[in-house]
N, CA, C and O atoms as a GROMACS GRO file, in nm:
protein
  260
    1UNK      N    1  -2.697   1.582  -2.418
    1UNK     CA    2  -2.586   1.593  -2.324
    1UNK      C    3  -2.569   1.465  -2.244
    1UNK      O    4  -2.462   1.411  -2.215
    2UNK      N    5  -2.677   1.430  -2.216
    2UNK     CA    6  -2.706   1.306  -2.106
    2UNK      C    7  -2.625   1.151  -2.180
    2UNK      O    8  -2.574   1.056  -2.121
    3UNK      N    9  -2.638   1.172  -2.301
    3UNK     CA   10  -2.641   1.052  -2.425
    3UNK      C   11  -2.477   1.051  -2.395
    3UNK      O   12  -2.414   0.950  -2.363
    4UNK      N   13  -2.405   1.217  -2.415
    4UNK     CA   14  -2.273   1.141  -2.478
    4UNK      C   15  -2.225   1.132  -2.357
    4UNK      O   16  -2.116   1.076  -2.368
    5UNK      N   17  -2.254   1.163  -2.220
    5UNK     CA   18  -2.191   1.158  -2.081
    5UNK      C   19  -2.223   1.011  -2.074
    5UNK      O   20  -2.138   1.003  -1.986
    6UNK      N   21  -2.256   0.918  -2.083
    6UNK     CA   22  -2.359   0.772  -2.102
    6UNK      C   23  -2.270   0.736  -2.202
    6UNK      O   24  -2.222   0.630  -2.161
    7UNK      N   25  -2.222   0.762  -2.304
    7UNK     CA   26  -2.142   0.723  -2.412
    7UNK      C   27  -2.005   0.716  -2.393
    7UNK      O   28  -1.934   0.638  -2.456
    8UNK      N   29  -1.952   0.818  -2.287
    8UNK     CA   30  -1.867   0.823  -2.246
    8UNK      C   31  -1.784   0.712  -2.120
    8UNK      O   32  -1.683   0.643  -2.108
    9UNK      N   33  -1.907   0.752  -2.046
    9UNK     CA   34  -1.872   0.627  -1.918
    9UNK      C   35  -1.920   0.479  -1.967
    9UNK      O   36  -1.905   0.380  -1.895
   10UNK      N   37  -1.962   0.474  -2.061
   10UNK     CA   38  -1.954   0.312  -2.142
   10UNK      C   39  -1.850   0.286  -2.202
   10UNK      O   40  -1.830   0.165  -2.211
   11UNK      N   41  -1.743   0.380  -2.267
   11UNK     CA   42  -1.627   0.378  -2.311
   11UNK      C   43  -1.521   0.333  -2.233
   11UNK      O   44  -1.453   0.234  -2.261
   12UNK      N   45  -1.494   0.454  -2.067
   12UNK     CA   46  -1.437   0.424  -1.997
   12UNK      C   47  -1.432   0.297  -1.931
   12UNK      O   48  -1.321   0.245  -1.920
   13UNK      N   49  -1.535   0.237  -1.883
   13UNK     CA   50  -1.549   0.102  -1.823
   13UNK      C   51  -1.492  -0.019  -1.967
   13UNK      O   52  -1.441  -0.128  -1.942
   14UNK      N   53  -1.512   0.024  -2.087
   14UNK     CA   54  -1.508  -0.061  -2.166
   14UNK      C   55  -1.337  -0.090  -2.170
   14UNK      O   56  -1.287  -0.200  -2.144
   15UNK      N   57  -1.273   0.016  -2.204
   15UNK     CA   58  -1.119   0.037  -2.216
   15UNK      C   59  -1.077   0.035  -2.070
   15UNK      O   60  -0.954   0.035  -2.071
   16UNK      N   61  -1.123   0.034  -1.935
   16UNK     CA   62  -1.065  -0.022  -1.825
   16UNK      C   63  -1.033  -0.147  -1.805
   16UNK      O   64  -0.934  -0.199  -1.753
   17UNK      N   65  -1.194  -0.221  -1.884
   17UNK     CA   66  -1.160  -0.366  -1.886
   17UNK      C   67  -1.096  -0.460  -1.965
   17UNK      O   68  -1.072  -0.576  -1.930
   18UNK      N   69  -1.073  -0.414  -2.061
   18UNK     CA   70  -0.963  -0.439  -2.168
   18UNK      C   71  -0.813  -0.430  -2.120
   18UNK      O   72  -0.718  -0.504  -2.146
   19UNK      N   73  -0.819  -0.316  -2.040
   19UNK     CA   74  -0.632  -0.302  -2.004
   19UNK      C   75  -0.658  -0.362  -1.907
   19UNK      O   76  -0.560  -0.327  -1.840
   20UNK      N   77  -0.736  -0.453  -1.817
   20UNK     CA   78  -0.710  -0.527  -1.697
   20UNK      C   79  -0.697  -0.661  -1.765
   20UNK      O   80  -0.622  -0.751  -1.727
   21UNK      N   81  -0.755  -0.663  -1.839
   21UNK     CA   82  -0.716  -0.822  -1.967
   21UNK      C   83  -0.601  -0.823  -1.965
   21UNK      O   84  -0.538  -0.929  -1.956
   22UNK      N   85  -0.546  -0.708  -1.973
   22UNK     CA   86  -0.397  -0.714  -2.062
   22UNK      C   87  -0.279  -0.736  -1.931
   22UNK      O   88  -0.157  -0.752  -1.943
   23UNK      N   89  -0.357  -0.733  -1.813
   23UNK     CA   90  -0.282  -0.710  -1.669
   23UNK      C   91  -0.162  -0.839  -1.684
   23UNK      O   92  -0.175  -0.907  -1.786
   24UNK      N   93  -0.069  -0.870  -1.610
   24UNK     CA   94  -0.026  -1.034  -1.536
   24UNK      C   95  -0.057  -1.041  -1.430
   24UNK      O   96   0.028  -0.997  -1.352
   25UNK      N   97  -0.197  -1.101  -1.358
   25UNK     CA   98  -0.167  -1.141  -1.214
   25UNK      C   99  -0.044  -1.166  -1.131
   25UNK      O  100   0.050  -1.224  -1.184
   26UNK      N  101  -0.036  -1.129  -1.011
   26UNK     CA  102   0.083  -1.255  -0.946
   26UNK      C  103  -0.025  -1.392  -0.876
   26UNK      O  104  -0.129  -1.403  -0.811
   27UNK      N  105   0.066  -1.468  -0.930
   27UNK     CA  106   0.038  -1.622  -0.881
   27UNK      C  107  -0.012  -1.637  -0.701
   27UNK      O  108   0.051  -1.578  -0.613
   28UNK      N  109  -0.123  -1.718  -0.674
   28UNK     CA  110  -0.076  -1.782  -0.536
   28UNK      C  111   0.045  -1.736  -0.431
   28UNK      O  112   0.045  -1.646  -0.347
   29UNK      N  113   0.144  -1.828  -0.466
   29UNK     CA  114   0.278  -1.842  -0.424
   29UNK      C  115   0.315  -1.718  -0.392
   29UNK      O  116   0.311  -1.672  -0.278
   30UNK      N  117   0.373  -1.628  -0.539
   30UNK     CA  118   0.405  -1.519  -0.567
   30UNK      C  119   0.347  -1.388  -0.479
   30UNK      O  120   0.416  -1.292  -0.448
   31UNK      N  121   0.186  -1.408  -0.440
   31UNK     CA  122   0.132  -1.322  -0.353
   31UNK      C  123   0.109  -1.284  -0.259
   31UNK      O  124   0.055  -1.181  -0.219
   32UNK      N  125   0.194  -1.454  -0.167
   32UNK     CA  126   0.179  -1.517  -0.025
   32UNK      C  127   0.341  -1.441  -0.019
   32UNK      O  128   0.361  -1.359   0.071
   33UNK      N  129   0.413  -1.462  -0.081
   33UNK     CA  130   0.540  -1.395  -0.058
   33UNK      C  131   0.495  -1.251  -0.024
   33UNK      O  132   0.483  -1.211   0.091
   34UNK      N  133   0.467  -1.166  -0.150
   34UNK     CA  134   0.484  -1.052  -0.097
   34UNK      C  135   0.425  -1.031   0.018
   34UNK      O  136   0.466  -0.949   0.100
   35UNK      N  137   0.309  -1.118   0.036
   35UNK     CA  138   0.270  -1.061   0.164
   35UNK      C  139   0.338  -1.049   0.258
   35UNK      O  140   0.370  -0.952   0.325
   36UNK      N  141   0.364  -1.163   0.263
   36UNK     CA  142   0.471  -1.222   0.410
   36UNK      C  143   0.598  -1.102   0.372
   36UNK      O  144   0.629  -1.055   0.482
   37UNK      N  145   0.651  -1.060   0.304
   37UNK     CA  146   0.769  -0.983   0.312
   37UNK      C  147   0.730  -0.834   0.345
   37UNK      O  148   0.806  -0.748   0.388
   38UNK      N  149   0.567  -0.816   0.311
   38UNK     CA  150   0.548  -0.667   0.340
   38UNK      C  151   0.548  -0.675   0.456
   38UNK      O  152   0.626  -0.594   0.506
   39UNK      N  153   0.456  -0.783   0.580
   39UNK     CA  154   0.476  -0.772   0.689
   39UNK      C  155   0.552  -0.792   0.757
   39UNK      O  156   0.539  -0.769   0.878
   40UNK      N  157   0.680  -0.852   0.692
   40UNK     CA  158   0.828  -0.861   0.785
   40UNK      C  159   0.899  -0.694   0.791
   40UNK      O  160   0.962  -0.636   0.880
   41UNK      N  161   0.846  -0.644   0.619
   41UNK     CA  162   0.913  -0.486   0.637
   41UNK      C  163   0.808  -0.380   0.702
   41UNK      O  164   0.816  -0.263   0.662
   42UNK      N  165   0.722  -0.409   0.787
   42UNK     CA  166   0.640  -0.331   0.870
   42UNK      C  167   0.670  -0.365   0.979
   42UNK      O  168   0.687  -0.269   1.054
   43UNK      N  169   0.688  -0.484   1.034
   43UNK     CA  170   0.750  -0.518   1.174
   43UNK      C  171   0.913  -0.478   1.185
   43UNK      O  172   0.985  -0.492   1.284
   44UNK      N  173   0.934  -0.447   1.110
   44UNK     CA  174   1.073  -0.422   1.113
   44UNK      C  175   1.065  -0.245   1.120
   44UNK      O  176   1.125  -0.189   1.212
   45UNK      N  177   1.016  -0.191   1.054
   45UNK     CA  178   0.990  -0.083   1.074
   45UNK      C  179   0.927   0.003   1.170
   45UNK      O  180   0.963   0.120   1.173
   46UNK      N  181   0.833  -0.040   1.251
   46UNK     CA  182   0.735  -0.043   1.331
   46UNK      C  183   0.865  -0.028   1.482
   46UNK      O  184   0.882   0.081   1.536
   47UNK      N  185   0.935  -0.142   1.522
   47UNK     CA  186   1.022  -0.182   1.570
   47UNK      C  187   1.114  -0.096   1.592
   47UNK      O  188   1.120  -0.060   1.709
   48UNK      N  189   1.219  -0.029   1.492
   48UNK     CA  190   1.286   0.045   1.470
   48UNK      C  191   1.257   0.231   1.523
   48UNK      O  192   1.334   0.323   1.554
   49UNK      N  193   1.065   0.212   1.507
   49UNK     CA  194   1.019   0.371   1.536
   49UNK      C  195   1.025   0.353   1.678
   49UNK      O  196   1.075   0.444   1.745
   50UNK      N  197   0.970   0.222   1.750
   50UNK     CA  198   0.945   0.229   1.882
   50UNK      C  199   1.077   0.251   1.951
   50UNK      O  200   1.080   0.302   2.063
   51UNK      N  201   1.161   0.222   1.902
   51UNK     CA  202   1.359   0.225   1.980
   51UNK      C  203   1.372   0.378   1.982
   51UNK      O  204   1.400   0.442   2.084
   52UNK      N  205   1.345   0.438   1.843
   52UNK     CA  206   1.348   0.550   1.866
   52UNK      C  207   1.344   0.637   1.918
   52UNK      O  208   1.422   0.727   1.946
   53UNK      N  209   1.169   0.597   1.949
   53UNK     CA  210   1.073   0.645   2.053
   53UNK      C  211   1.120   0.662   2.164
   53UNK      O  212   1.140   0.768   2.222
   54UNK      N  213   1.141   0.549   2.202
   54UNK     CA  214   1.191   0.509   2.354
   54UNK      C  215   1.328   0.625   2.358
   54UNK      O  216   1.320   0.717   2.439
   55UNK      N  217   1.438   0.617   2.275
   55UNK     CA  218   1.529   0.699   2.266
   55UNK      C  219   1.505   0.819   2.320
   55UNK      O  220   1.527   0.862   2.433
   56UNK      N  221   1.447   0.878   2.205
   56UNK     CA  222   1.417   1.018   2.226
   56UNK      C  223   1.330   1.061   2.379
   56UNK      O  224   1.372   1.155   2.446
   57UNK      N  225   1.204   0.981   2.424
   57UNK     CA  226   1.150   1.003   2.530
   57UNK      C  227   1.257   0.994   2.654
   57UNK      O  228   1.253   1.079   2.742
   58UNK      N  229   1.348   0.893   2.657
   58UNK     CA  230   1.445   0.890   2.802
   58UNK      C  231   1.529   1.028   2.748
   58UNK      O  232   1.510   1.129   2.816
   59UNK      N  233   1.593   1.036   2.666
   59UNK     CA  234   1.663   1.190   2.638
   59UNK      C  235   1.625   1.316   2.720
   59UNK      O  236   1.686   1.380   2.806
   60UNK      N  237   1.482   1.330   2.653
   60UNK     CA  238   1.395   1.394   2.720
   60UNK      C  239   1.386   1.429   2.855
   60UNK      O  240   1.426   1.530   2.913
   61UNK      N  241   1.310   1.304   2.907
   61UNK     CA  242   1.339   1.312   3.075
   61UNK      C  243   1.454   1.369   3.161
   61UNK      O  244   1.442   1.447   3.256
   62UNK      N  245   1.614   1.293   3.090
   62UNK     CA  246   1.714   1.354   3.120
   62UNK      C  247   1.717   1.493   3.112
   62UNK      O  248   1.763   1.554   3.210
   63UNK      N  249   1.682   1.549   3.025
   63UNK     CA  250   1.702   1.708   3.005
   63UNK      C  251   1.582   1.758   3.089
   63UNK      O  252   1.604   1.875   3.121
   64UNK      N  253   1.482   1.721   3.129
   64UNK     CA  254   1.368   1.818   3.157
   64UNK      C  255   1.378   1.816   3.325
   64UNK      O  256   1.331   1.908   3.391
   65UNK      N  257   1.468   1.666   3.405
   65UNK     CA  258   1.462   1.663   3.517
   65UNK      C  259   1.586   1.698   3.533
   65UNK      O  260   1.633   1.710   3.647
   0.00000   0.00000   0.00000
């Protein structure tokens, strides 16, 4: 039992690393971008919840006082 569970997870690691062969990296460049664009669309987002926020909390006040 032990053998083909052992036979098995030698397989898996084997054919994981094969399809990561087969991957395309992104480049340098290419990776500095996304970065930089994920954190422009989190500050932007981030931004947008706090207005909200703020929105909804003065609303609030109005109605509760």
């Amino acid at each position: 039992m032990s053998v083909s569970v052992m036979g098995r997870v030698r397989q898996f690691v084997h054919d994981t690393i094969s399809e990561l062969h087969k991957c395309t990296w992104p480049g340098r460049k290419e990776l500095l971008e996304s970065t930089i664009l994920v954190l422009i669309a989190i500050a932007v987002l981030s931004s947008f919840v706090a207005v909200v926020d703020l929105v909804i909390v003065r609303l609030l006040e109005l109605i509760t006082i």
